[in-house]
C-alpha positions as a printed NumPy array, in Angstrom:
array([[-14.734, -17.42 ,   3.648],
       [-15.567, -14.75 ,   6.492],
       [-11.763, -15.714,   7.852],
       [-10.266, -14.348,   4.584],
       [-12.413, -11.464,   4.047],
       [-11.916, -10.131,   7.598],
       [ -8.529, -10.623,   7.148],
       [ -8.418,  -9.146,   3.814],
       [-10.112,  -5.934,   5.723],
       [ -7.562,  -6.263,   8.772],
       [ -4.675,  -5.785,   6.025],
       [ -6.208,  -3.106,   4.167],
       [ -6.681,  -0.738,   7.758],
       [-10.241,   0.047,   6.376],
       [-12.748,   1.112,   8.624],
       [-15.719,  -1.088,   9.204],
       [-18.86 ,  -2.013,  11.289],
       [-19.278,  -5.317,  12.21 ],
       [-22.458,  -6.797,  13.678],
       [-21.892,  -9.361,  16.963],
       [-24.738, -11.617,  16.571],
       [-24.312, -13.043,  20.117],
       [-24.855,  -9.359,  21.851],
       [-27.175,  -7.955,  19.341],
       [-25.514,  -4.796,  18.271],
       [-23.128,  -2.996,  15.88 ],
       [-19.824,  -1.867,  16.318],
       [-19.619,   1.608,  14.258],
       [-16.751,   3.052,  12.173],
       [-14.157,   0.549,  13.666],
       [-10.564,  -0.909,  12.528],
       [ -9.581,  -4.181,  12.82 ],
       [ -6.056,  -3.957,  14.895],
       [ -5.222,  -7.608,  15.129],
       [ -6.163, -11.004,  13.958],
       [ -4.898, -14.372,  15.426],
       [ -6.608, -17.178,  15.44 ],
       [-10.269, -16.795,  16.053],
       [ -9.777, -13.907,  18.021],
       [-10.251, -10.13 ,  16.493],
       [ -9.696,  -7.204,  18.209],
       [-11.635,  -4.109,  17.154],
       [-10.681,  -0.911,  18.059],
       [-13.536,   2.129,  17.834],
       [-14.668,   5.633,  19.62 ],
       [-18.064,   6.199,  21.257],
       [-19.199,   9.657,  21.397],
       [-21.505,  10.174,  24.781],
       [-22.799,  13.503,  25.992],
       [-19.9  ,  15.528,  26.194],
       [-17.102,  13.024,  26.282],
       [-15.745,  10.804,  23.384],
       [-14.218,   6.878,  24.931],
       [-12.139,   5.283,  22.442],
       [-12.23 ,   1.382,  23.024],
       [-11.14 ,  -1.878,  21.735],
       [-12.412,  -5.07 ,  22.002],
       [-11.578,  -8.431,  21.396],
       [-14.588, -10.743,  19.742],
       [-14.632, -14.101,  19.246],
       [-14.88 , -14.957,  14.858],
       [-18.131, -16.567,  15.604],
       [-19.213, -13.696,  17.116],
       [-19.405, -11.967,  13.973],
       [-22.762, -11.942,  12.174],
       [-21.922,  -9.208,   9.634],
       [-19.51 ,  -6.619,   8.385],
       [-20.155,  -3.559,   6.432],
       [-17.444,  -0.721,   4.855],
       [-18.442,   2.651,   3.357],
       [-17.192,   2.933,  -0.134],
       [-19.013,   6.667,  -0.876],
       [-20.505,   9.353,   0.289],
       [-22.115,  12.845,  -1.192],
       [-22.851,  15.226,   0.759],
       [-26.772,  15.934,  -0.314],
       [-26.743,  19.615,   0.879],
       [-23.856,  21.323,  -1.848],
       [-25.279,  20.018,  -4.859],
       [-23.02 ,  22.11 ,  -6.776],
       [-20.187,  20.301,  -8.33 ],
       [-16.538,  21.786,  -6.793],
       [-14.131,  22.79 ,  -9.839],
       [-10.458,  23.109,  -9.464],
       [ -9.261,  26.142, -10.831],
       [ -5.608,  24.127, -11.224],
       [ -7.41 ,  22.283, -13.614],
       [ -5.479,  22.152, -17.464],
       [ -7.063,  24.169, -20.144],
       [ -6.939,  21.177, -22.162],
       [ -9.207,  19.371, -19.332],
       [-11.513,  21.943, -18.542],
       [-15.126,  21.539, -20.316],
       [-17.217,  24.438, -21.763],
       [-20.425,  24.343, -21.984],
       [-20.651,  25.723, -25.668],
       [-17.602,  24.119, -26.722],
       [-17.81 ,  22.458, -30.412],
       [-17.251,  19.19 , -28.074],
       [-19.664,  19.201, -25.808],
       [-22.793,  20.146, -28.979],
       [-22.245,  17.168, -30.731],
       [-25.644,  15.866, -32.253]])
């Protein structure tokens, strides 16, 4: 089941962190590169004082304990919802529109 799903994620390019088990640590917003066999290499950046390393690794399947994807984020400082102004009249709510007062 794992096999398919981190192929699955391989194919889609998404970016992922995956927990190795056998070292205890998490690999942060990485992409799966390739996939053969029971070998995966992971490619990801580290950010370190004033210098960024991009890496890749190749882990063993087994290795992998875990693997988690972002599907959302909201930024929690603008609150304020953004409005296109390319928006279509037809599209656009009102606040004291006859639609919108419905009771």
């Amino acid at each position: 089941m794992l096999h398919r799903k981190i192929y699955q994620l391989y194919q889609d390019g998404r970016e992922v962190s995956i927990f190795l088990r056998d070292q205890q640590r998490w690999i942060d917003n990485g992409r799966i590169v390739d996939f053969e066999g029971d070998l995966v290499s992971i490619r990801y950046e580290l950010e370190e004082d004033d210098e960024i390393s991009s890496w890749e690794e190749m882990v063993r399947l087994e290795s992998i304990g875990a693997i988690m994807q972002k599907l959302a984020s909201v930024s929690k400082h603008n609150s304020e919802i953004l409005i296109s102004d390319d928006c279509p009249q037809a599209e656009q709510i009102h606040p004291h529109s006859p639609e919108t007062n419905q009771e």
